[in-house]
C-alpha positions as CSV (number, residue, x, y, z in Angstrom):
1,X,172.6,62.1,1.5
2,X,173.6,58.8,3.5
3,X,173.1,55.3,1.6
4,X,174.0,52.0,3.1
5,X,174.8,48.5,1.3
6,X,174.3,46.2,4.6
7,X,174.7,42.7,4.1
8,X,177.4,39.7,5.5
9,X,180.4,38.5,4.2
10,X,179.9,37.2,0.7
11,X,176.5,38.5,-0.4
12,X,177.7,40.8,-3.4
13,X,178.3,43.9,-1.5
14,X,181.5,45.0,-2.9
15,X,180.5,44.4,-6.6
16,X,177.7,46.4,-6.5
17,X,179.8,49.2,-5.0
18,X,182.2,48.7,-8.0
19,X,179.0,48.7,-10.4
20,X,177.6,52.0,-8.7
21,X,180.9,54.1,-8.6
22,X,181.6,53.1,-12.5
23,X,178.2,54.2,-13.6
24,X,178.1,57.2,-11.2
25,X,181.5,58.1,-13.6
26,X,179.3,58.4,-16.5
27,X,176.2,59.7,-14.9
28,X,177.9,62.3,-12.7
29,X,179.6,65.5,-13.5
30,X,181.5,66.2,-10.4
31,X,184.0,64.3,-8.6
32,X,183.6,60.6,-7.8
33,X,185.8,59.3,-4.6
34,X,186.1,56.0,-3.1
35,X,187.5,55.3,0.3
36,X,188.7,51.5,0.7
37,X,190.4,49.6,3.3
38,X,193.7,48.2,1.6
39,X,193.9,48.3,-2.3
40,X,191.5,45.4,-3.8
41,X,189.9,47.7,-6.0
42,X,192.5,49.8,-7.7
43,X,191.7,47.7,-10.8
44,X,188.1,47.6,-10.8
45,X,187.4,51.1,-10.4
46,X,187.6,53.8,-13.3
47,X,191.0,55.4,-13.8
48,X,189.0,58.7,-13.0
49,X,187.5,58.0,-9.5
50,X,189.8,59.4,-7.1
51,X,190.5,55.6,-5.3
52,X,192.1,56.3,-1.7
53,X,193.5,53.8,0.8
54,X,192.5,54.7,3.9
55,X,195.4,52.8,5.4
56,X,197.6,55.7,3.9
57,X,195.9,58.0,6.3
58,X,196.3,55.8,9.5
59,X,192.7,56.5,10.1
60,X,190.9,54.4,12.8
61,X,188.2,54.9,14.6
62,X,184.5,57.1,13.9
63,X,186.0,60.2,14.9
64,X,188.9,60.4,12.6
65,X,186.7,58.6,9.3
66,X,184.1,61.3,10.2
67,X,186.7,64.0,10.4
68,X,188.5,63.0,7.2
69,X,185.3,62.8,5.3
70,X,184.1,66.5,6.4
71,X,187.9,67.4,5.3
72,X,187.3,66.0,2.1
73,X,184.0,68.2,1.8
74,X,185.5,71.2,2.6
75,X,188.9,71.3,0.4
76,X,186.7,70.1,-3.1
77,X,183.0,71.4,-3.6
78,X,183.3,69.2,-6.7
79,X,182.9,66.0,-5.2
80,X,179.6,64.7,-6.3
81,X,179.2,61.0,-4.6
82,X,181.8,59.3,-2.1
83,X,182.1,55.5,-1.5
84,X,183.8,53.4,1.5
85,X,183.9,50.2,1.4
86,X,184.6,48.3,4.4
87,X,183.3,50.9,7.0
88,X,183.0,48.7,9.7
89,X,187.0,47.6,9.0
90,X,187.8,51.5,9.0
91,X,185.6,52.4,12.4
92,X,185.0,49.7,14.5
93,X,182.1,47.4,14.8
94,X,180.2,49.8,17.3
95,X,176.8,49.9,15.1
96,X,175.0,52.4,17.8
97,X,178.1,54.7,17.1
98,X,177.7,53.9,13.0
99,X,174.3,55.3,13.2
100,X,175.2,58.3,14.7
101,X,178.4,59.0,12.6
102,X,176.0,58.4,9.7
103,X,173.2,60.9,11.0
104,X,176.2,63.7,11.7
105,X,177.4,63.1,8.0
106,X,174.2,62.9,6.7
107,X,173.5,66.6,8.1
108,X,177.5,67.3,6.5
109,X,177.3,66.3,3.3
110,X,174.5,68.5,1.2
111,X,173.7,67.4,-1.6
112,X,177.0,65.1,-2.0
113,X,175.7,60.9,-2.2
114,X,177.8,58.8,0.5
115,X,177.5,55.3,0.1
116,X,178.9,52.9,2.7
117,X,179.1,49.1,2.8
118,X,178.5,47.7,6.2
119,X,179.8,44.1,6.7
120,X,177.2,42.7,9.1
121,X,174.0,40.6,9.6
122,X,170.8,42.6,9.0
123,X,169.4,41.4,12.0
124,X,172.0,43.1,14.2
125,X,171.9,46.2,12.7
126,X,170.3,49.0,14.7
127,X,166.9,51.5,13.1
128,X,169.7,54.3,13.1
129,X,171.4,52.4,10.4
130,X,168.8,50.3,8.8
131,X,167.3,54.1,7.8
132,X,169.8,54.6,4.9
133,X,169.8,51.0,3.9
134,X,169.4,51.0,-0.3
């Protein structure tokens, strides 16, 4: 399942990602990751969420996030929820391609919750986006 926190710059985004992946800690009994772009949030996020930098992995672009997501999925059946934070800074700011990167993880990930924050105005975002919109 596909959940998106869309909003610009400044409107709280990131803090209620940080909120959502500490509670899913206690609420959840399989694995918690979250994906960021740089390392802002190694000290707001549990100890026990598996925190990665994306920028370890050199990965740009939709094709290579989607591809390391489904790698993800298929090396730990544990993982119960993933988070990424600054999607849009990891992909590209193609929202046409977002939504169908979302759709194709969507039909991925099961019954595993990915939750993205999307960095842009709501008026620009596309139906294909807006659908998983929390």
């Amino acid at each position: 399942m596909i959940k998106a926190i869309i909003g610009t710059k400044g409107t709280g985004k990131t803090k209620r990602l940080i909120e959502m992946v500490n509670s899913a800690v206690d609420a959840e009994k399989g694995h918690i990751v979250c994906l960021e772009y740089g390392d802002g949030l190694k000290y707001d996020i549990s100890s026990q969420v598996r925190l990665i930098n994306i920028l370890d992995y050199n990965i740009k672009g939709f094709d290579a996030f989607c591809g390391f997501i489904k790698g993800l999925l298929a090396c730990n059946y544990d993982i119960s929820s993933i988070f990424v934070d600054g999607m849009l800074k990891i992909t590209g700011n193609d929202l046409e391609k977002l939504g169908e990167v979302l759709a194709d993880l969507n039909a991925t990930a099961g019954d595993v919750v990915i939750t993205v924050l999307v960095s842009a105005d709501l008026q620009n975002v596309p139906e294909s986006v807006k659908k998983y919109m929390i």
